[in-house]
Every structure is written in structure tokens, then in C-alpha cells.
C-alpha positions, 0 to 999 in steps of 0.5 A, spaced: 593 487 474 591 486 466 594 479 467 591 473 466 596 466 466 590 462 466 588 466 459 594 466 455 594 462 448 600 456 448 606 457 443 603 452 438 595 457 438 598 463 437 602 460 430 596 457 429 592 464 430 597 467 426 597 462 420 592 459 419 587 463 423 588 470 419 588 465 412 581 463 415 579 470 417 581 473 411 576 468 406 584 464 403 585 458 407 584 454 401 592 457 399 594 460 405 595 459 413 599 452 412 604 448 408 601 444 403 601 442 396 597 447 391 598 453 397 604 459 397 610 458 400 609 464 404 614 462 410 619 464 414 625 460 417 627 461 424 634 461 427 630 456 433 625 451 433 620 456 438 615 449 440 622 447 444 625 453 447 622 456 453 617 462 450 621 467 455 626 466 450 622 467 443 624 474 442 631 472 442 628 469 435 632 471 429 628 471 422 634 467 418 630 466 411 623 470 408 620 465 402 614 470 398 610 466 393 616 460 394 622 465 392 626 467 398 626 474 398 630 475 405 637 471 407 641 473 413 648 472 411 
């Protein structure tokens, strides 16, 4: 079958995992994997909060702003 409900993450571990799991695995976590004073604003902003929406509905998703080093880089008109 290949798929196992009872092992898949929740929305919130998979941020997690993202963000401050990638940070963590690549040495950076004191400047990357979350908001915080003293860190890079390395950020997205999405069209939806994906912690309140169904996770079936996540890939309707859109990126409306891309922040690299705190500069917006990205702005959906």
C-alpha cells in the first residue's frame, strides 16, 4: 500500500521540519529556522494560514511575498 496515516507528520511537524529542522541540520539554527530578533528574515507569506485550513487544501496554497535577508524579493501584484 505504501501509506501509513498513523505515520504521517501533522501540518505543524512538517513546518517544523522545514524550518527549524533544516536550520538545526545544517549547523545555522542560531540565524535561521525561525523569527527571532538577530536571525535572517528568510520568510514567505502565504495567501492562507496552513494551521487552520484542512491539510487537503494546502496545495491551493499560493506564495504571496518572498523576504530574503529582510528585502522582499518576491510580491504577487
Amino acid at each position: 500500500d505504501g501509506w501509513y496515516p498513523e505515520q504521517r507528520l501533522t501540518v505543524a511537524e512538517a513546518v517544523r521540519a522545514y524550518t527549524l529542522g533544516a536550520a538545526y541540520a545544517s549547523g545555522e539554527e542560531s540565524s535561521r529556522g525561525s523569527i527571532a530578533v538577530g536571525k535572517l528574515a528568510d520568510l514567505v507569506v502565504l495567501s492562507r494560514d496552513i494551521f487552520a485550513i484542512p491539510p487537503e487544501e494546502i496545495l491551493e496554497t499560493e506564495v504571496v511575498a518572498t523576504v530574503l535577508d529582510g528585502k522582499v524579493v518576491y510580491w504577487r501584484p
